[in-house]
C-alpha positions in Angstrom: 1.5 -17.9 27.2 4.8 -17.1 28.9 5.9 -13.5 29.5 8.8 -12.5 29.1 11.4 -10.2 31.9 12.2 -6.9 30.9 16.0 -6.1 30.1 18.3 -3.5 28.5 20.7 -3.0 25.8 23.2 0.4 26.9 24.7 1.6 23.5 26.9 3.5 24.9 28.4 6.1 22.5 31.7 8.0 22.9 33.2 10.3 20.0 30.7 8.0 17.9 32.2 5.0 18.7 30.0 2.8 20.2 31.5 0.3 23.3 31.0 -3.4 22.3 31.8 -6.2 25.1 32.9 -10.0 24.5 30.7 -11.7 26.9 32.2 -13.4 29.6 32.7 -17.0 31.1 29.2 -16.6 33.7 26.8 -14.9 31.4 24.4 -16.4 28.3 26.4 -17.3 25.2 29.8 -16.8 26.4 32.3 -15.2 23.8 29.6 -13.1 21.7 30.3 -9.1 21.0 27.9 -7.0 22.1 26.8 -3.8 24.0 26.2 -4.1 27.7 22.9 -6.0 28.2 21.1 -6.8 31.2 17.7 -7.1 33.1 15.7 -4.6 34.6 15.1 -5.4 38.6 12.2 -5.2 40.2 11.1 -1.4 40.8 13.5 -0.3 38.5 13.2 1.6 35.6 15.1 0.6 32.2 16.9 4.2 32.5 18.2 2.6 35.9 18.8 -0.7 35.0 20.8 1.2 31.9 23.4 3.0 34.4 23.5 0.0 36.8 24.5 -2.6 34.2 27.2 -0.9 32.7 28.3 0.3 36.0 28.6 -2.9 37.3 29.8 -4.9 33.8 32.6 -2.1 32.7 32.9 0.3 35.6 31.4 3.7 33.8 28.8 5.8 34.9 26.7 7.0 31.8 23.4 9.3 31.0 20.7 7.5 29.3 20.3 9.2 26.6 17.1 7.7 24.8 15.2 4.4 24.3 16.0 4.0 20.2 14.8 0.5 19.4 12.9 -3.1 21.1 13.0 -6.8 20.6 13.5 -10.0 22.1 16.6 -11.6 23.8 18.1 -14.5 21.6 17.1 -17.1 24.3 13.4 -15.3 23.8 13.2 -15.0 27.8 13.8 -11.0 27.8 12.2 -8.0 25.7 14.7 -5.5 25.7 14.6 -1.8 25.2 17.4 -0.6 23.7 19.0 2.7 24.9 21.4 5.2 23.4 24.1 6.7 26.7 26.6 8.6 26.9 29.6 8.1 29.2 29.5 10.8 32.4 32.3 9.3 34.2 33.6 6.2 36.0 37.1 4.2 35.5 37.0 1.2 32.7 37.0 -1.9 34.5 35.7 -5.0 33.7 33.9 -7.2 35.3 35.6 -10.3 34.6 32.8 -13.1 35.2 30.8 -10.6 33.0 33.0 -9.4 30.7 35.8 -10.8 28.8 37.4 -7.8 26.8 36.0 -4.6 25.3 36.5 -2.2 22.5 35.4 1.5 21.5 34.8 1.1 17.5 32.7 2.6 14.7 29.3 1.0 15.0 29.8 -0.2 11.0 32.5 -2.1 12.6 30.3 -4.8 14.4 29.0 -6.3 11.4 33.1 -7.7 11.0 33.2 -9.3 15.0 32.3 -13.0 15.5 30.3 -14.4 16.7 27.2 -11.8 17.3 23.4 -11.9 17.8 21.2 -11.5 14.8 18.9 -8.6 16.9 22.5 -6.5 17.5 23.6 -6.9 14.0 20.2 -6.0 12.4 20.4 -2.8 15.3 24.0 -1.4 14.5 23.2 -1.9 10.2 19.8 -0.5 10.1 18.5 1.1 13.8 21.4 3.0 15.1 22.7 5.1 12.4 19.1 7.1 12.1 18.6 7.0 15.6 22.3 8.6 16.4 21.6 11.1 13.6 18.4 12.3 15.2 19.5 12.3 18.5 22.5 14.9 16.9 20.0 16.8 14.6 17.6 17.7 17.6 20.0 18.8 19.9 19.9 15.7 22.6 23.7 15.0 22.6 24.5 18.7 22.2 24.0 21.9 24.8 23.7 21.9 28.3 25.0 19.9 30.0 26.8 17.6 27.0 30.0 19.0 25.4 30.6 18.3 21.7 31.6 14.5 21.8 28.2 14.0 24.2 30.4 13.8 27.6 28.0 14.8 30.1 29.3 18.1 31.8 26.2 18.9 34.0 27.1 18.6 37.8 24.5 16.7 39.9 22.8 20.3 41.2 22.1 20.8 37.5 19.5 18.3 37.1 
């Protein structure tokens, strides 16, 4: 039996529009929408593999928010936890051997892009909409800290 590497998928949610990326020219299946994705390094956790990845792949700092959902990679060499974050701060910029082009869009909206993974289209139609709803319902991505489109207003002494 073959294990599998650990990975992330950062939803990242903004206004409730979720950031999708077309994948770019050095990454698995080139050209496929999706939300940042990436492996977990050794030592980290999948909170910090969360805020590294899209760090590096768009050029935002986020909060993790909460781990919503699991499954496999489509290559079936990664299990990925996938995470709801919010965007803290950070200028857009792409990582261009990472990323090809991105877009802020209603989550129903992925089911229209081509090409996708089945796992991410399965996530945004059935996963995503109860999991954003509970994370609104119990307060997570309101208070403290998270004004009312779930920007993180907290400075770092706050936490």
């Amino acid at each position: 039996m073959t294990s599998r590497r650990k990975g992330i998928v950062a939803v990242v949610v903004r206004d409730a529009d979720v950031l999708l990326v077309r994948r770019g020219p050095t990454v698995p299946s080139p050209g496929y929408w999706a939300p940042v994705a990436g492996s977990v390094e050794a030592g980290e956790t999948e909170a910090d593999a969360v805020r590294r990845e899209v760090r590096e792949e768009v050029g935002l700092d986020v909060r993790p928010v909460r781990r919503v959902w699991e499954s496999v990679s489509a290559s079936g060499t990664h299990d990925l936890g996938w995470w709801i974050a919010v965007p803290t701060g950070g200028e857009m910029t792409l990582n261009p051997r990472e990323v090809a082009e991105c877009l802020w869009c209603p989550a129903e909206r992925y089911a229209t892009l081509e090409p996708t993974f089945p796992a991410d289209r399965r996530f945004f139609g059935s996963v995503f909409p109860g999991a954003w709803e509970s994370l609104r319902v119990d307060g997570r991505l309101s208070g403290p800290g998270i004004n009312a489109v779930g920007q993180d207003t907290a400075s770092e002494t706050d936490r």
